[in-house]
Structures are given as C-alpha cells and as structure tokens.
C-alpha positions as CSV (number, residue, x, y, z in Angstrom):
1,X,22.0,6.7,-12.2
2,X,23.9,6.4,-8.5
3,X,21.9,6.8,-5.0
4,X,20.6,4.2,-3.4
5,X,19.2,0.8,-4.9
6,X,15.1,0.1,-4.4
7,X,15.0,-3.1,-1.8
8,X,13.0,-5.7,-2.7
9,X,9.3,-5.5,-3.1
10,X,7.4,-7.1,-0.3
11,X,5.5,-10.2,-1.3
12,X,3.9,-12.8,-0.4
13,X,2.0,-16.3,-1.5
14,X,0.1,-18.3,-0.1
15,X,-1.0,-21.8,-0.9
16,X,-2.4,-25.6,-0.3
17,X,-1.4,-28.7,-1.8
18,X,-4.3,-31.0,-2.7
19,X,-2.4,-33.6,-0.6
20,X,-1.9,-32.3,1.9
21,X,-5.3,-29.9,2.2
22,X,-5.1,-29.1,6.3
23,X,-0.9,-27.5,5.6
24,X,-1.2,-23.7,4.4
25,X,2.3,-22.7,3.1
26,X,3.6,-19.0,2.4
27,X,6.6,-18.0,1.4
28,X,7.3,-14.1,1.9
29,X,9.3,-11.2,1.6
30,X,8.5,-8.9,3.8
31,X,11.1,-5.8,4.5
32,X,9.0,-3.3,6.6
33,X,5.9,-5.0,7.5
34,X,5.2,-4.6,10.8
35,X,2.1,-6.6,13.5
36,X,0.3,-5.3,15.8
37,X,0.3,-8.1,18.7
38,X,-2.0,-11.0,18.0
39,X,-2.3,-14.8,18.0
40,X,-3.2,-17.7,16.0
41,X,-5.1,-20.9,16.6
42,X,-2.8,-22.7,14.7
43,X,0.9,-23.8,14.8
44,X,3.2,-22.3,12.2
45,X,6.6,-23.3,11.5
46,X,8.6,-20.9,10.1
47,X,12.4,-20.6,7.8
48,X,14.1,-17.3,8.0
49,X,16.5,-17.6,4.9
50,X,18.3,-14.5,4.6
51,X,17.9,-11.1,7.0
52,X,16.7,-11.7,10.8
53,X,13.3,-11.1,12.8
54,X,12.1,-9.7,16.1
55,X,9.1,-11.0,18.4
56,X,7.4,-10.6,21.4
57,X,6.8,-14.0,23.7
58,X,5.5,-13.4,27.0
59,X,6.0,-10.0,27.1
60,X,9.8,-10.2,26.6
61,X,11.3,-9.3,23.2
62,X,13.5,-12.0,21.1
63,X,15.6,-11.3,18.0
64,X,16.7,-13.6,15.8
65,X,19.5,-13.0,13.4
C-alpha cells in the first residue's frame, strides 16, 4: 500500500514508585495535543527525547527544538 505512514499514537502513563510516593512520573507521546493556558502547583521537570515543543512564559512564546 503507498501514501503516507500513520504517526505514532499518542500515549501516555503515568505512575508513582512506592519509594519515592510524593514524585509522579509520565512518560508521553503526544503528537497533536494541544493546552489551553494553565498552571500547576507543582514543579515538573521535563526530557524532550526526540521532536521539539512550544510554550508560553510570561506572555512571550519559546520553542524548543
């Protein structure tokens, strides 16, 4: 069959190690997913592995590739 290949599926998973119960970990693939702007009480850390993001800071746009 030729045309285009399906992308990857978006995913994700989330988790907690009994050790470590206050450290929620996800690991994601997200291809089109798109926030509305928010916040979070939190910190997060995050690892971009392969592809590249955008975000808004303080009203001025960032993009990391």
């Amino acid at each position: 069959m030729n045309g285009p290949r399906p992308g990857p599926a978006e995913a994700v998973r989330i988790w907690r190690s009994p050790g470590l119960p206050d450290l929620e970990m996800m690991q994601a693939t997200q291809v089109t997913r798109t926030f509305p702007r928010h916040s979070h009480e939190g910190f997060g850390v995050g690892v971009i592995e392969r592809g590249g993001a955008g975000l808004l800071l303080s009203r001025r746009e960032r993009r990391r590739r």
